[in-house]
C-alpha atoms as one frame of an Amber mdcrd trajectory, in Angstrom:
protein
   2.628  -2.533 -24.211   1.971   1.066 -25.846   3.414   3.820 -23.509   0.113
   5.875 -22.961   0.579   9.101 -25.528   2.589  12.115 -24.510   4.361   9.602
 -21.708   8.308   9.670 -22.811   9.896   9.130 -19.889   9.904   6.304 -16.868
  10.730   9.490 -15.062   7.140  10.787 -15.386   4.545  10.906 -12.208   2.046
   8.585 -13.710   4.455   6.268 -14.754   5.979   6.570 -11.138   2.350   5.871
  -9.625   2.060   2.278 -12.104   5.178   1.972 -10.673   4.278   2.349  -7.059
   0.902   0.793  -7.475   2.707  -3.177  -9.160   4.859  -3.174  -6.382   2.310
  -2.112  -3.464   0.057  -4.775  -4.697   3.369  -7.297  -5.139   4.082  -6.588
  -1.564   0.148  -7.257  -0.166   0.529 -10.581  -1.914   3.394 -11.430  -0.129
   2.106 -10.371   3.066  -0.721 -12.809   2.567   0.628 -16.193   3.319   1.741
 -14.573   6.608  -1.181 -13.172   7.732  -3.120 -16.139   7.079  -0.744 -18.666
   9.146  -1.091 -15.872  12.074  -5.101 -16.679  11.887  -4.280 -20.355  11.576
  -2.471 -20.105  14.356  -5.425 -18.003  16.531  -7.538 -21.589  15.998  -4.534
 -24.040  16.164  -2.728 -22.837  18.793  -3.601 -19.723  20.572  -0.978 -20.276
  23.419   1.468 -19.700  20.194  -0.651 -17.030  19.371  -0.195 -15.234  22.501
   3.482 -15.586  22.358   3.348 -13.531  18.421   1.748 -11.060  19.551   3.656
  -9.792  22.545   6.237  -9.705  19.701   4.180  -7.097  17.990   5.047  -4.929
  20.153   8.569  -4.016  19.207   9.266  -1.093  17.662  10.084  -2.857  14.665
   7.178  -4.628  14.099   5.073  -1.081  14.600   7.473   0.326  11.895   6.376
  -2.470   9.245   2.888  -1.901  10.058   3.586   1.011   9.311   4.423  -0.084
   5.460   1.679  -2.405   5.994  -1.134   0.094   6.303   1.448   2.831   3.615
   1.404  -0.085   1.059  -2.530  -0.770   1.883  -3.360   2.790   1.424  -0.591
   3.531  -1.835  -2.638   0.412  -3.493  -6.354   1.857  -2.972  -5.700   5.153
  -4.365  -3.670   3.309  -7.048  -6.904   1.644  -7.676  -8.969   4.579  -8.012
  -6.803   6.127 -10.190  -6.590   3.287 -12.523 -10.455   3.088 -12.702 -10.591
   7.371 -12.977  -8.249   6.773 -15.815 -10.828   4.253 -17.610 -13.966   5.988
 -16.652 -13.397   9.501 -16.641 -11.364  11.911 -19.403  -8.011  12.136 -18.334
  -6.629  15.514 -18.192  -3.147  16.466 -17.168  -3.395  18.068 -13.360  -4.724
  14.670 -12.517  -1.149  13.722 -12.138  -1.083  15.989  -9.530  -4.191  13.813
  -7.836  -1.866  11.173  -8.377   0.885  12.507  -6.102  -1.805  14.240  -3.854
  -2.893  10.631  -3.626   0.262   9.277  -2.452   0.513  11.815  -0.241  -2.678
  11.208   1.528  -1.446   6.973   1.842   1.561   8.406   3.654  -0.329  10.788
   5.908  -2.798   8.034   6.581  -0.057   5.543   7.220   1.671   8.192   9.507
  -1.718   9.013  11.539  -1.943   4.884  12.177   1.677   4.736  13.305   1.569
   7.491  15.689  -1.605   5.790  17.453   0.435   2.203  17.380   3.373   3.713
  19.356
């Protein structure tokens, strides 16, 4: 793969924002296989079910929601800047909309944590 031009260094925002964007969508997949046993489990055994989710009540559990809804959010704007970058001429403050964007999944993770707890 061709490092886009005037990209030299891993250390570079939009680099850091690929970066951010493989692993967010790494981590969804993941999360997958666990979110659909928990629905298998709402028509197999809902007595089980019940028993889950009083456990998603810990603090712990509210933390990696938390990532959940960080990674969820890091991955859509990811998205849109991937398909900004095909559609639209890239200039370079839009690396700046790429941070701003990651800054917006974090405040939007934040705001959904502070309601959870």
């Amino acid at each position: 793969m061709r490092a886009a031009r005037g990209i030299t260094s891993r250390a570079h925002p939009l680099w850091l924002a690929y970066i951010l964007h493989r692993l967010s969508g790494l981590a969804l997949a993941l999360f997958l296989p666990l979110h659909f046993w928990v629905l298998a489990m709402a028509v197999s055994n809902p007595d089980r079910l019940d028993g889950f989710l009083q456990m998603t009540e810990t603090g712990t559990v509210k933390l990696a929601e938390f990532g959940l809804v960080f990674l969820l959010a890091v991955h859509m704007f990811g998205g849109l800047r991937l398909m900004a970058m095909e559609w639209l001429p890239w200039s370079a403050p839009q690396k700046t909309l790429a941070a701003s964007a990651t800054a917006l999944s974090f405040l939007i993770a934040g705001l959904f944590l502070v309601k959870a707890v």
